[in-house]
KENUTOR-488809 format. One line per 10 residues: their letters; for each residue x, y, z of C-alpha. Coordinates in Angstrom, 1 decimal. Example, Ala and Ser with C-alpha at 12.3 -4.5 7.8 and 13.67 -1.06 7.14 Angstrom:
2
as> 12.3,-4.5,7.8 ~ 13.7,-1.1,7.1
//
This chain:
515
xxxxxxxxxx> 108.7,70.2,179.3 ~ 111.9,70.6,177.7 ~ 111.3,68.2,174.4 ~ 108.8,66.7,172.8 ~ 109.5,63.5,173.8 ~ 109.5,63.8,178.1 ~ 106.2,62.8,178.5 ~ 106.9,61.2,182.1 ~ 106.4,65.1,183.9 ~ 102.8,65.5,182.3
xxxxxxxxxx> 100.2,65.2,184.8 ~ 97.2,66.5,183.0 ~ 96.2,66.9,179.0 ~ 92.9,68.5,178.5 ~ 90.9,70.0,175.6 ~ 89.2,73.3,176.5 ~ 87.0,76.0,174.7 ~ 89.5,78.7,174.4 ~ 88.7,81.7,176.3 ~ 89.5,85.8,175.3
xxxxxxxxxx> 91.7,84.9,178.5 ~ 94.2,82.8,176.6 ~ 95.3,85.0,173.9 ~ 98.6,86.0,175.1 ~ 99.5,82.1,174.9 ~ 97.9,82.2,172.0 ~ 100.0,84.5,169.9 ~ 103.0,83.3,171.8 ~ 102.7,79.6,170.6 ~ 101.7,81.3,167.3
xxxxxxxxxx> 105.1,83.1,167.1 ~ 106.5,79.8,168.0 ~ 105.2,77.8,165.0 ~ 105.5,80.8,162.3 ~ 108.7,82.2,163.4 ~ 109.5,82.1,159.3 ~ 106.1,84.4,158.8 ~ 106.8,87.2,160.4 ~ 103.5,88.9,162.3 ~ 101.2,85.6,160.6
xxxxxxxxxx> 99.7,85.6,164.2 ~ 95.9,86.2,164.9 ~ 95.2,89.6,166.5 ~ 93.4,89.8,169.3 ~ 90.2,91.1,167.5 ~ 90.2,87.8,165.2 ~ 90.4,85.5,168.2 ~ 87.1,87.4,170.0 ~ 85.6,87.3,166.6 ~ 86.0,83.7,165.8
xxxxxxxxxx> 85.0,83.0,169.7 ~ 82.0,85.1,169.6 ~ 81.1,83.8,166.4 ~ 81.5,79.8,166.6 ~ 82.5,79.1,170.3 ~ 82.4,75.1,169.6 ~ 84.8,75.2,167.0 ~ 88.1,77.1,169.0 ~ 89.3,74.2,170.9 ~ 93.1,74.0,172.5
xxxxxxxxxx> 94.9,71.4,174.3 ~ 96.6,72.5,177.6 ~ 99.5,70.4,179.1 ~ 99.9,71.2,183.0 ~ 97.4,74.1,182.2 ~ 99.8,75.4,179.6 ~ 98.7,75.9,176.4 ~ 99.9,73.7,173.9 ~ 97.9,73.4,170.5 ~ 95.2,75.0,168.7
xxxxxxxxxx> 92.4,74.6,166.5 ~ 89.8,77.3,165.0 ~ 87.2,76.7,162.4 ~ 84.3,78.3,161.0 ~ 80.8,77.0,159.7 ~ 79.8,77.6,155.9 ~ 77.4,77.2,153.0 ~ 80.3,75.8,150.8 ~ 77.3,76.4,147.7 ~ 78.6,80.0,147.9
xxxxxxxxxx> 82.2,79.1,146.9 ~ 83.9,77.7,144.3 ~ 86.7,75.1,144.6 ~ 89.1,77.4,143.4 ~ 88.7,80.3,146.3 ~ 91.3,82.0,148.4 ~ 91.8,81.9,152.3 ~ 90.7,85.4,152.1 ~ 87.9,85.1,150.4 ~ 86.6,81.9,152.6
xxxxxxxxxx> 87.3,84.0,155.8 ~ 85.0,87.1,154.5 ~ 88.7,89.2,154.1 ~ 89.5,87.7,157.5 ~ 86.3,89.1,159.3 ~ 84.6,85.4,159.7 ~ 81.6,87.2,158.6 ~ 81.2,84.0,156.0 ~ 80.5,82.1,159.5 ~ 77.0,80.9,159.4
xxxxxxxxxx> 75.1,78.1,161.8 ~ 73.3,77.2,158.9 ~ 76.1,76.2,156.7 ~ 76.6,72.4,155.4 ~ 80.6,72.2,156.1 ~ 83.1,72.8,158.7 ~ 85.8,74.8,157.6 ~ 89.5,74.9,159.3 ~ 90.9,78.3,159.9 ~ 94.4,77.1,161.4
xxxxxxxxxx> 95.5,74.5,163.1 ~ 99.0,74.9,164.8 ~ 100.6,72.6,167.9 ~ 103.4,74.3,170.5 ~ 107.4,72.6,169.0 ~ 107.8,72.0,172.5 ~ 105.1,69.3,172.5 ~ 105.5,68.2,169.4 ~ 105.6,64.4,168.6 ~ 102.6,63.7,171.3
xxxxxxxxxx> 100.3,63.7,168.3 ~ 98.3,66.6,169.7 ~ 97.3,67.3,166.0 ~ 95.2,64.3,165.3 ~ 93.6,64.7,168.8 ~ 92.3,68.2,167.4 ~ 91.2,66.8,164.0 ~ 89.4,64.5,166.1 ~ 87.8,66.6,168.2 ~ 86.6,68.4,164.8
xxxxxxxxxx> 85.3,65.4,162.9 ~ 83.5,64.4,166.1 ~ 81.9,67.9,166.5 ~ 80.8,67.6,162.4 ~ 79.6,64.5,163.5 ~ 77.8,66.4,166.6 ~ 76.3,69.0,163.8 ~ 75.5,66.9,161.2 ~ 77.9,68.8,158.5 ~ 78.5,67.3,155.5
xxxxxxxxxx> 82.1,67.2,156.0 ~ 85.4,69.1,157.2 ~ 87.5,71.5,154.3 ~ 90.2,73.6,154.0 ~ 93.5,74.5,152.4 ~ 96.7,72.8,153.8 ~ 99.8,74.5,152.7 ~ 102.4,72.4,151.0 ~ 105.4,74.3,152.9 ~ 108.3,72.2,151.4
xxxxxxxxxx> 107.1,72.7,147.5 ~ 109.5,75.7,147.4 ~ 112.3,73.5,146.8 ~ 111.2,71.6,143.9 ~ 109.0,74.3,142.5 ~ 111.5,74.8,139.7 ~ 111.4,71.6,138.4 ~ 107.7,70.3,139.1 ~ 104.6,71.6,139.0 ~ 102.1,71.6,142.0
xxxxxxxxxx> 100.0,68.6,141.1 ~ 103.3,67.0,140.1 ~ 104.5,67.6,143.4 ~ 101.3,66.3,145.5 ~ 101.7,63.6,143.5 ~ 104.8,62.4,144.8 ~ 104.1,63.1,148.0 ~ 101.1,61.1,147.5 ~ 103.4,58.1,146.8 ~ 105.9,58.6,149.3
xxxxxxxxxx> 108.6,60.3,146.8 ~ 108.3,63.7,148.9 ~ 107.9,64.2,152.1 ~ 105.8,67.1,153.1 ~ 105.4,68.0,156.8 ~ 101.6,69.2,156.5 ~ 100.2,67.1,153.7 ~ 101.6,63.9,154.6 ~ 99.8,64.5,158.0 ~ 96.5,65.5,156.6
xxxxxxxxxx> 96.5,62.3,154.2 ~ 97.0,60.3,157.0 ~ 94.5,61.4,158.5 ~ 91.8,60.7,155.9 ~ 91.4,63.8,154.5 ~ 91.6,63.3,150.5 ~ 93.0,66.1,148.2 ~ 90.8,67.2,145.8 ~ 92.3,70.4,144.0 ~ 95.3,72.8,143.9
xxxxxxxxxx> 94.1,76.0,144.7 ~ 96.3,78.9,143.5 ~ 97.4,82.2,145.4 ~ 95.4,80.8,148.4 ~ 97.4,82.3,151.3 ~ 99.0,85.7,150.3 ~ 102.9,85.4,152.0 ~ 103.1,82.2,152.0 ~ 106.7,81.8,150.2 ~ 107.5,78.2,151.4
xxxxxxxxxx> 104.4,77.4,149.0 ~ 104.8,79.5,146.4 ~ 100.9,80.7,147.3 ~ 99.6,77.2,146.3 ~ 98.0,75.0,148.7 ~ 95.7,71.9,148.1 ~ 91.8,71.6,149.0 ~ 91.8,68.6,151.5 ~ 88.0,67.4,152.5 ~ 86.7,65.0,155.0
xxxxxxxxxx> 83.6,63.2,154.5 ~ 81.1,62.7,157.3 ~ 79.4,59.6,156.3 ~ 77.2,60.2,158.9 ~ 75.6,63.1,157.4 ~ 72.0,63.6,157.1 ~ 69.6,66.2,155.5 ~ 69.0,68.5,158.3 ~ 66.1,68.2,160.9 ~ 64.7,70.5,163.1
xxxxxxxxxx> 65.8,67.6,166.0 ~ 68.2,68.8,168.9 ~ 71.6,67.6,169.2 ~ 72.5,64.6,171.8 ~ 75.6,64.3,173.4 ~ 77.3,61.3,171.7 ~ 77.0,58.2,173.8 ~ 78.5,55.4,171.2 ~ 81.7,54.3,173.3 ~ 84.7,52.2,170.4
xxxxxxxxxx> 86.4,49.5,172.2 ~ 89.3,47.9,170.9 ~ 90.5,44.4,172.4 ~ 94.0,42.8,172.0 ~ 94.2,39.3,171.4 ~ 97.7,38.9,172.8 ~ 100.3,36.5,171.3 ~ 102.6,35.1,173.6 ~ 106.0,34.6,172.1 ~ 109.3,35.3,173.3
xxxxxxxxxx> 111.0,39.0,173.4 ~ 114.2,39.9,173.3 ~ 114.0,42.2,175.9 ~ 111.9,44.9,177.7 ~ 111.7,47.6,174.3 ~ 110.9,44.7,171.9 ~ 108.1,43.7,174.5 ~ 106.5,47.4,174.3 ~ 107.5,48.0,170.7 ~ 104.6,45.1,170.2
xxxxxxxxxx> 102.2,47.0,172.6 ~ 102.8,50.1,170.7 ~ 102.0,48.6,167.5 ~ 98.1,47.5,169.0 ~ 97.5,51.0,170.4 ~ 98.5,52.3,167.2 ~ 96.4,49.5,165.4 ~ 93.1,50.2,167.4 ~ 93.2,54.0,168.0 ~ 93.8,54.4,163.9
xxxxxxxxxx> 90.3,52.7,164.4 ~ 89.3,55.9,166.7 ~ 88.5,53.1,169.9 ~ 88.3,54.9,172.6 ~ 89.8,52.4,174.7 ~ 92.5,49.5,174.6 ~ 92.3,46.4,176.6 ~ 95.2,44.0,177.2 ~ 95.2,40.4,178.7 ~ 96.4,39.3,182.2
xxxxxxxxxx> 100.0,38.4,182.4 ~ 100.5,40.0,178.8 ~ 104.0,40.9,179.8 ~ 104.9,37.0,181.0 ~ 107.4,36.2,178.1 ~ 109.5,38.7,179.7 ~ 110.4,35.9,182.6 ~ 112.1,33.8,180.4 ~ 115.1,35.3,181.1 ~ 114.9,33.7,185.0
xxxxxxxxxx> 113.5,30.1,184.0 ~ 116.6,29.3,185.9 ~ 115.1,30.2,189.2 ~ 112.6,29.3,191.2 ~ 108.9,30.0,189.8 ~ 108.4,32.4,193.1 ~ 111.5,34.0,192.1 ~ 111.3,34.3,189.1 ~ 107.2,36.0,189.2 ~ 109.2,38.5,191.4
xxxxxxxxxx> 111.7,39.1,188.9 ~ 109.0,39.7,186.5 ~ 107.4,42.1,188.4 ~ 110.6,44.9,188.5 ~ 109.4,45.6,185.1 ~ 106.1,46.8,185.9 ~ 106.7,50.3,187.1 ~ 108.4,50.8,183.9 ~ 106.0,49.6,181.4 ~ 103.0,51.6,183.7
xxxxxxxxxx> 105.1,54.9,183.1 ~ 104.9,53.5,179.1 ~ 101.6,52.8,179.1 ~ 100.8,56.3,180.6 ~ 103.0,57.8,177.4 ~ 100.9,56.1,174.8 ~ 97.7,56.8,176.3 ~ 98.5,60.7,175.9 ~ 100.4,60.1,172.6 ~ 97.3,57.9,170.9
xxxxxxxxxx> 94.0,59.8,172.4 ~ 93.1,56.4,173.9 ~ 92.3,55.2,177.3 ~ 94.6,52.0,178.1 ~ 93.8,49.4,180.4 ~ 97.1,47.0,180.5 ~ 95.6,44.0,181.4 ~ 97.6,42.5,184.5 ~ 101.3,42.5,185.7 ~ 102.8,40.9,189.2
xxxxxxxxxx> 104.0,44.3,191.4 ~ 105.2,44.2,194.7 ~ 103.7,46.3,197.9 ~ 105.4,46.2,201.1 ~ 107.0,42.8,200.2 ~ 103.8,41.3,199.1 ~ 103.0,39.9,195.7 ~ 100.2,41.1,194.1 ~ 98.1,40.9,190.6 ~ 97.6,44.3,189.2
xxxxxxxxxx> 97.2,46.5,186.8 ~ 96.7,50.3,185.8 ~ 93.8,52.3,183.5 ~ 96.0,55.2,181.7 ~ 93.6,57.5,180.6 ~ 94.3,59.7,177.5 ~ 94.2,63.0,179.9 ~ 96.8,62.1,181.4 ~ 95.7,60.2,184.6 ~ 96.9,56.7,186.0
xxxxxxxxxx> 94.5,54.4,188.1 ~ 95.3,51.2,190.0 ~ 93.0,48.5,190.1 ~ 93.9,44.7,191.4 ~ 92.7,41.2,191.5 ~ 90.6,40.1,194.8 ~ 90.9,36.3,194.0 ~ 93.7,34.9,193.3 ~ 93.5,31.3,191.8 ~ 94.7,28.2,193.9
xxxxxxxxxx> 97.6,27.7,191.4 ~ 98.8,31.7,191.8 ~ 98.9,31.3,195.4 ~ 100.5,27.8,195.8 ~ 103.3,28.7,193.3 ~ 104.1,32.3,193.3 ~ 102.6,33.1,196.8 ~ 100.7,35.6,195.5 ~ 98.0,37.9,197.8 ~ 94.5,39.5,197.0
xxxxxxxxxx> 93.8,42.5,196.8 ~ 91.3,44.6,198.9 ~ 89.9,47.2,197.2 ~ 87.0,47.1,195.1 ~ 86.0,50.6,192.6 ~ 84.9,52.1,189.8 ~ 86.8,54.5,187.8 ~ 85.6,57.6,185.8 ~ 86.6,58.3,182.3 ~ 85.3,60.6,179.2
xxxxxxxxxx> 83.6,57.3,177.9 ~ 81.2,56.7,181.2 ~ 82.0,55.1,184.6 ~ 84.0,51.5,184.4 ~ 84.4,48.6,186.2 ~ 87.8,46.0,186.0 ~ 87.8,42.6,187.1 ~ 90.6,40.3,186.7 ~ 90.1,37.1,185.1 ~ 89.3,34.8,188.2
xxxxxxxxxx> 87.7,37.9,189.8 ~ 84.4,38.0,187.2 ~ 83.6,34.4,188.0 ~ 82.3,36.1,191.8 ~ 79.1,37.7,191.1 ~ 78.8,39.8,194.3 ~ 81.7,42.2,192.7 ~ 79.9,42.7,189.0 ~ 76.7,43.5,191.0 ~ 78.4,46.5,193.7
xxxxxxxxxx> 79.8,47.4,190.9 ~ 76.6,47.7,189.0 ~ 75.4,49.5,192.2 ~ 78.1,52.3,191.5 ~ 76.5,53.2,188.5 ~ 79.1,51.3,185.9 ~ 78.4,51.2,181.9 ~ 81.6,48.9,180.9 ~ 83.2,45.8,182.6 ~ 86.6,45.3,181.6
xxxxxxxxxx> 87.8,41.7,182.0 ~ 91.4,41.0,181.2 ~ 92.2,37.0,181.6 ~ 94.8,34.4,180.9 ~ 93.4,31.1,180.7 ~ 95.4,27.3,179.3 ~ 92.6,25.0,178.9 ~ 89.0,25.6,177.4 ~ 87.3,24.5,180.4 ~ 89.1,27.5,182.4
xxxxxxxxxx> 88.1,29.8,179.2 ~ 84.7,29.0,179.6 ~ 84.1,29.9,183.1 ~ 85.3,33.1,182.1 ~ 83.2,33.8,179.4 ~ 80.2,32.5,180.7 ~ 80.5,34.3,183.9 ~ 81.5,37.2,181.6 ~ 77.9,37.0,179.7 ~ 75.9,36.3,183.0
xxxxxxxxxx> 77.9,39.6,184.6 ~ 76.5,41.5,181.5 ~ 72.8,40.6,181.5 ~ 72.4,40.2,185.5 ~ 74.3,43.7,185.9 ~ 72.8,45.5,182.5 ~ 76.3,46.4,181.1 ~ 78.3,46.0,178.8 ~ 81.2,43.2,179.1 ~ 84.7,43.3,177.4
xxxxxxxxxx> 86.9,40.1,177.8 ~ 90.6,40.3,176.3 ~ 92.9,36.9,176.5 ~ 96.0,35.8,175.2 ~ 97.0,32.7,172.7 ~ 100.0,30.8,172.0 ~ 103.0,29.5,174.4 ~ 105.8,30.1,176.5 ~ 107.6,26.8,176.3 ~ 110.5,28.2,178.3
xxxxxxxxxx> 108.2,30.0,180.6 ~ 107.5,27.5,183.9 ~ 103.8,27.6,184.9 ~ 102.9,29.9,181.8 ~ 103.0,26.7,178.7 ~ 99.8,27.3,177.1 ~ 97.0,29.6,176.4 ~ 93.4,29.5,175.3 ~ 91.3,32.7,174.0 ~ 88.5,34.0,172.7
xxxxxxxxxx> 87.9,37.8,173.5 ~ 84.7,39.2,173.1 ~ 82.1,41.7,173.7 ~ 79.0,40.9,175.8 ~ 75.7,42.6,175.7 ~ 72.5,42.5,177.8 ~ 69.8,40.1,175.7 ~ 66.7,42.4,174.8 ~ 65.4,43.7,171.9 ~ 67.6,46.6,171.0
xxxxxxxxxx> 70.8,44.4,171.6 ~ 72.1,40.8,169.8 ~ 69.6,38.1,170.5 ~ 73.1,35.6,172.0 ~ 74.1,39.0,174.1 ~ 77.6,38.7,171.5 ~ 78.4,41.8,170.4 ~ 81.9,40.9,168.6 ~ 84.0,38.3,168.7 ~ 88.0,37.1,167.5
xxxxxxxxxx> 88.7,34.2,166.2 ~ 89.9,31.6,169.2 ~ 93.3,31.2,169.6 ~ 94.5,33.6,166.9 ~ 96.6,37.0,167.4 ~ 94.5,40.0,166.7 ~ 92.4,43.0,167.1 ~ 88.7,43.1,168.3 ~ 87.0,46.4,167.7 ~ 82.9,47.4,168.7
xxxxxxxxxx> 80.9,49.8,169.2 ~ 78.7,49.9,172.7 ~ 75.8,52.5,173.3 ~ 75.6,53.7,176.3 ~ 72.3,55.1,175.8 ~ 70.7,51.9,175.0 ~ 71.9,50.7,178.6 ~ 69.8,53.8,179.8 ~ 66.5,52.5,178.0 ~ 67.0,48.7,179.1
xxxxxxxxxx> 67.3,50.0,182.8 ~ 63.7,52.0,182.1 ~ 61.8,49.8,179.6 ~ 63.3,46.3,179.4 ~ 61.2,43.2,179.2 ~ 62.8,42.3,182.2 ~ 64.9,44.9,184.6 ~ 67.5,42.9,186.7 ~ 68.1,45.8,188.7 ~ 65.3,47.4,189.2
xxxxxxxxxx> 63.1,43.8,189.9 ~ 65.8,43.0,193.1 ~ 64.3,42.1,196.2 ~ 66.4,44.3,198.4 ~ 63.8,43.5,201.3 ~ 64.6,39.9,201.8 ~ 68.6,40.5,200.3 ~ 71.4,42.3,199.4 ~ 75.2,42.7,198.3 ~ 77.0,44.9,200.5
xxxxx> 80.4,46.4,200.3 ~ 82.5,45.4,203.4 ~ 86.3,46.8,203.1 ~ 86.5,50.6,203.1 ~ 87.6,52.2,200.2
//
């Protein structure tokens, strides 16, 4: 990678338990990032200490298997210090001997990201990972002392708390505070001669804390692997773009929108990139569907960016793409580590075929992500419940179902075909639509929408099976929560268990087409 902002050469972006085995890359990225702090880098000794100590809480994020960023942290009994102590007192004089499993709040040692992969928001991934892990440990919260590395140029005309305070409102900008703000973690003192050396801060530095309002008293029960999956629907607007940038510059702003929510995936609607063929309402609508899909490589390699850059798993809906001549209805799941998935539409309606001469698909599969094994059917594709049910039979926990729909009647076979799919196949169902017109758009003039989340109906899940749902026909965001484990107890102990009750002696649903 030769700047932060080529993003199309990544391949893979994982987060890994560092290992004794990375520490050259280690102190080489550390050299990198405190080039102005001569020999500030961690010894080897303080990187087998902190691992020995606390593996959970030394995570890094390699690019391409090349480390990129950095995050180590310690447990403590925060009763024990004041809010007015020093980094060397916190870290035990830099032995982590303060490290206990029996402390009440996470404490971060350093957190550091590569400048050649800066600007793919690696940082927020790690703080992340770390609220997620207090979560996991039922901390209180998540403290430390962020530096305030550009108050040595105001220092002789403002005091500290003068300066965080304008920073606070946007006056100042400060590199590391601004970064920690934004990502909820609230100032609560300035703590004086924290970090000795530290000239670009004069010594101070400000005590930043997370809460986890999760927290409970402790128990003596044993940790679960969380199993709560966020998903965050886009409730598309159709309106006309100027061009191709304006068009993504408007998906950007959703994936931002949702993943500030922490969702864990982003659904768009079929078709969401249709205002783009206004530009060839002059042709033919066959012509002009194939005009439309030349942009689709493009905003796939896009898509692919933002799923790295916002920690999110994208779905994007639908586009027209061409294969050996031959127009399909597809679309792509970008995963946030860095993979790219192809899924496509089986059925295409009587209206996509007899104006755009548009094919079906042939393959039908499940795709494995960090949040569970999914299922995507487009639109027209959920209302065939042979496909929800082999899909079901692959073992998925989500069906995604992105749809374009004019009139209320085609809505509702949709979504009622959406809900059956979810209590016939015990999963979960997203549905994401768009709204509004394309008046200069042949064969795209109106849409209808209501996205929504479906449950299975049993006790342990909304009596309607609705687990959220947007307004109809308005542009916005839908966010829920799904557990996954709750699938696993409905499958086991439901009052009724569609899958386990079939009578595979006298019938069944069988794959054809090989995969």
């Amino acid at each position: 990678m030769d700047n932060k902002n080529d993003t199309h050469s990544i391949d893979n972006i994982e987060l890994v338990f560092l290992k004794m085995e990375d520490y050259d890359e280690i102190r080489d990225v550390m050299k990198e990032v405190y080039s102005h702090m001569p020999n500030a880098y961690w010894k080897e000794h303080h990187i087998k200490s902190l691992i020995e100590k606390f593996p959970e809480g030394q995570v890094g994020i390699k690019i391409d298997n090349q480390l990129a960023a950095c995050a180590l942290s310690i447990i403590v009994d925060y009763s024990k210090y004041d809010d007015k102590h020093t980094y060397s007192e916190i870290t035990g004089a830099y032995s982590f001997n303060t490290h206990t499993a029996l402390g009440d709040k996470l404490y971060g040692i350093d957190v550091f990201v590569s400048p050649k992969f800066r600007g793919l928001r690696l940082g927020r991934r790690l703080y992340d990972y770390r609220k997620e892990l207090c979560e996991k440990l039922n901390l209180k919260g998540i403290v430390f002392g962020g530096r305030i590395p550009n108050y040595h140029q105001y220092s002789a005309t403002m005091t500290p708390r003068q300066y965080i305070d304008n920073v606070r409102n946007k006056e100042i900008h400060d590199p590391v505070l601004d970064f920690q703000m934004s990502n909820d973690f609230h100032p609560m003192r300035v703590l004086k001669g924290y970090l000795e050396g530290d000239k670009e801060s004069k010594e101070y530095a400000v005590l930043l804390e997370w809460d986890n309002v999760y927290y409970e008293k402790k128990t003596n029960s044993a940790n679960i692997k969380k199993t709560v999956i966020r998903l965050g629907l886009i409730q598309w607007q159709m309106r006309l773009y100027k061009n191709f940038e304006e068009l993504m510059q408007q998906a950007e702003y959703f994936i931002d929108a949702v993943s500030g929510y922490r969702a864990d995936f982003a659904l768009f609607p079929e078709f969401f990139n249709a205002p783009l063929m206004s530009e060839y309402n002059h042709l033919s609508e066959p012509d002009a569907i194939r005009q439309l899909a030349t942009y689709t490589e493009a905003i796939t390699k896009r898509f692919a960016e933002l799923a790295i850059s916002y920690n999110i798993n994208i779905i994007t809906g639908s586009m027209p793409e061409i294969v050996n001549n031959n127009l399909y209805n597809a679309g792509y799941l970008c995963k946030r580590d860095g993979g790219v998935e192809r899924y496509e539409k089986l059925h295409v309606t009587p209206d996509e075929a007899k104006v755009w001469g548009m094919q079906g698909g042939q393959s039908i599969q499940t795709y494995d992500t960090d949040c569970g094994r999914i299922g995507i059917l487009i639109c027209y594709d959920v209302e065939f419940p042979e496909l929800g049910r082999i899909l079901a039979e692959d073992g998925i926990d989500i069906l995604f179902v992105p749809f374009l729909t004019d009139t209320q009647s085609g809505y509702s076979r949709v979504r009622n075909c959406a809900q059956a799919r979810a209590i016939e196949n015990e999963c979960y169902v997203a549905i994401a639509g768009s709204v509004g017109n394309l008046p200069k758009v042949h064969n795209m003039d109106i849409q209808y929408a209501q996205s929504m989340v479906f449950t299975p109906c049993d006790f342990s899940f909304p009596t309607n099976g609705i687990k959220a749902e947007a307004t109809p026909n308005s542009e916005m965001i839908l966010i829920a929560d799904v557990d996954l484990d709750l699938l696993r107890e409905l499958n086991q102990f439901g009052s009724v268990r569609n899958l386990k009750d079939r009578r595979t002696d006298i019938y069944s649903v069988k794959r054809l087409n090989k995969q």
